[in-house]
C-alpha positions as CSV (number, residue, x, y, z in Angstrom):
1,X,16.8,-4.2,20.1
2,X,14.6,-6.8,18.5
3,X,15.2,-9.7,17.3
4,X,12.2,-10.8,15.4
5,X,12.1,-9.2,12.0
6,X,8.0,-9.5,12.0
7,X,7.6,-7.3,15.5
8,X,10.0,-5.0,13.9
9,X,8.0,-4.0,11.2
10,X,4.7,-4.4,13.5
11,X,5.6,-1.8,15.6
12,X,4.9,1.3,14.1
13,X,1.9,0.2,12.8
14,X,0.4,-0.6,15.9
15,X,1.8,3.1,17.2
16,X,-0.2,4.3,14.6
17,X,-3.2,2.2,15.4
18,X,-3.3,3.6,19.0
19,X,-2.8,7.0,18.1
20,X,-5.4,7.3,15.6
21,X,-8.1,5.5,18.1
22,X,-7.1,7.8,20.7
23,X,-7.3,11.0,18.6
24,X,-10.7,9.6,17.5
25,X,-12.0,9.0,21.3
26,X,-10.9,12.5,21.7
27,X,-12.7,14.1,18.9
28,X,-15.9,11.7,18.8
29,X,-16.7,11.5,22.4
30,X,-17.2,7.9,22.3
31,X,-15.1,6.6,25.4
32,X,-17.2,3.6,26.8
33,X,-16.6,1.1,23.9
34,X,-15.3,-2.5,23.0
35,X,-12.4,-1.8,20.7
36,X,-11.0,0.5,23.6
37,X,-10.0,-2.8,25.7
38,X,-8.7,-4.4,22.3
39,X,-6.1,-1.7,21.9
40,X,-5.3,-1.7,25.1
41,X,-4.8,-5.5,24.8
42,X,-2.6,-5.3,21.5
43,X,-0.3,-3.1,23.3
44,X,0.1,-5.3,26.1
45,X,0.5,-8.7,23.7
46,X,3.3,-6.4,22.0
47,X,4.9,-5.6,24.6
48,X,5.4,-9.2,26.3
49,X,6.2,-10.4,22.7
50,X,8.8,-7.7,22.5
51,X,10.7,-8.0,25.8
52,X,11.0,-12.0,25.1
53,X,12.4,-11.5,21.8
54,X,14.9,-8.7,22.9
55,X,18.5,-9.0,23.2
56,X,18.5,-7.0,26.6
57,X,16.0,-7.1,29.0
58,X,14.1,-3.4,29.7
59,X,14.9,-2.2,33.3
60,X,12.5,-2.3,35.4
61,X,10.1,0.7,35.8
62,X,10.1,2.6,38.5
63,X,7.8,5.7,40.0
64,X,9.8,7.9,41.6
65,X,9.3,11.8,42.6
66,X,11.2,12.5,39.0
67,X,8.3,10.6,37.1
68,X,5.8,12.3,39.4
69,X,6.7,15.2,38.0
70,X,6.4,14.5,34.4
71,X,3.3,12.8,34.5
72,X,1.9,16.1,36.1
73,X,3.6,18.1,33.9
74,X,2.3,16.3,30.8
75,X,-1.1,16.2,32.0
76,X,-1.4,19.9,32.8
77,X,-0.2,20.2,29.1
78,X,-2.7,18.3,28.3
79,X,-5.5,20.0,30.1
80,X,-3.9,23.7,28.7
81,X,-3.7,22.2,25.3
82,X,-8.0,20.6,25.4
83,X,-8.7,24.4,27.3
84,X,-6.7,26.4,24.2
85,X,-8.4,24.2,21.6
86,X,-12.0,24.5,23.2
87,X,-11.3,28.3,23.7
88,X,-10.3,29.0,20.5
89,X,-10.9,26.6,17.9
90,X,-14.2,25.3,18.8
């Protein structure tokens, strides 16, 4: 949990920020611009803000064969979900 009030109440805002510029990425086809290292920068900022202003520290990440798994797995949905939506849709 939190502490600061103001990161809080930033926090789904910038979810929503990064969602919406990676939906329109997707959709646009523009890949290879400035903003893109921006987001990826507010993220970061957040996230250090966020782990000095929280009661308990995160754990420590770790990539193990479980997390393997699931990043294949989510990225074959992914690549199913673009091949249905081209197939279909476009």
């Amino acid at each position: 949990m939190i502490i600061d009030p103001e990161l809080n109440a930033v926090q789904p805002f910038l979810l929503a920020c990064v969602t919406a510029y990676c939906l329109g990425m997707m959709s646009l086809s523009i890949s290879y611009m400035i903003p893109t290292y921006l987001m990826l920068a507010l993220v970061v900022a957040y996230t250090r803000l966020a782990q000095k202003n929280a009661l308990v520290t995160p754990a420590p990440l770790r990539f193990d064969p479980p997390l393997l798994v699931r990043i294949v797995a989510a990225g074959i949905f992914i690549l199913f979900s673009i091949y249905v939506f081209v197939r279909f849709l476009a």
